[in-house]
C-alpha positions as CSV (number, residue, x, y, z in Angstrom):
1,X,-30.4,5.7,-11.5
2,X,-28.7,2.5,-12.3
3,X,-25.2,4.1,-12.9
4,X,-25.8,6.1,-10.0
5,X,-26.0,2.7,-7.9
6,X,-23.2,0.8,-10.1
7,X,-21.3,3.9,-9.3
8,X,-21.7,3.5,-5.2
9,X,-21.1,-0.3,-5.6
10,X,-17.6,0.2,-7.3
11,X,-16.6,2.7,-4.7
12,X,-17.9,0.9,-2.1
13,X,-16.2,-2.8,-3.3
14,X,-12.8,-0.3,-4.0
15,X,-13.1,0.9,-0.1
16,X,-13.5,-3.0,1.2
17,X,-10.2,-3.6,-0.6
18,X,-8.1,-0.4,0.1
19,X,-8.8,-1.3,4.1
20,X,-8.2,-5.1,3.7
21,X,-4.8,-4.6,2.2
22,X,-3.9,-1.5,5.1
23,X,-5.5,-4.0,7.7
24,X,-2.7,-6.7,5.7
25,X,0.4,-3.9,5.8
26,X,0.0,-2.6,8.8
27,X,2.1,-5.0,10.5
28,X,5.4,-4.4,8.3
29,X,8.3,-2.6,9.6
30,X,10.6,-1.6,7.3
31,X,14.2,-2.6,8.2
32,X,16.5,-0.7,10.9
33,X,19.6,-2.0,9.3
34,X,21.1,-2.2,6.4
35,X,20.8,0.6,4.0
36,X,23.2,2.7,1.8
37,X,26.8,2.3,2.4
38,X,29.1,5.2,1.4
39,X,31.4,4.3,-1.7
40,X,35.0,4.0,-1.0
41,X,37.2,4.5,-3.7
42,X,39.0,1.8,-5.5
43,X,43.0,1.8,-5.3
């Protein structure tokens, strides 16, 4: 019974983290510029 409950602690402590960092990220847009240029040959 007691690793049952460690068990459910862990996974419960592992989903307060997972939605405190998607709470964190969810505000970051990745970049509309910039990017891969295409290679030009050198003369």
């Amino acid at each position: 019974m007691k690793f049952i409950r460690q068990v459910l602690l862990a996974i419960s402590i592992a989903g307060m983290v997972a939605g405190v960092l998607r709470r964190r990220t969810k505000g970051v847009v990745a970049p509309q510029q910039g990017g891969w240029r295409e290679v030009t040959p050198q003369r």
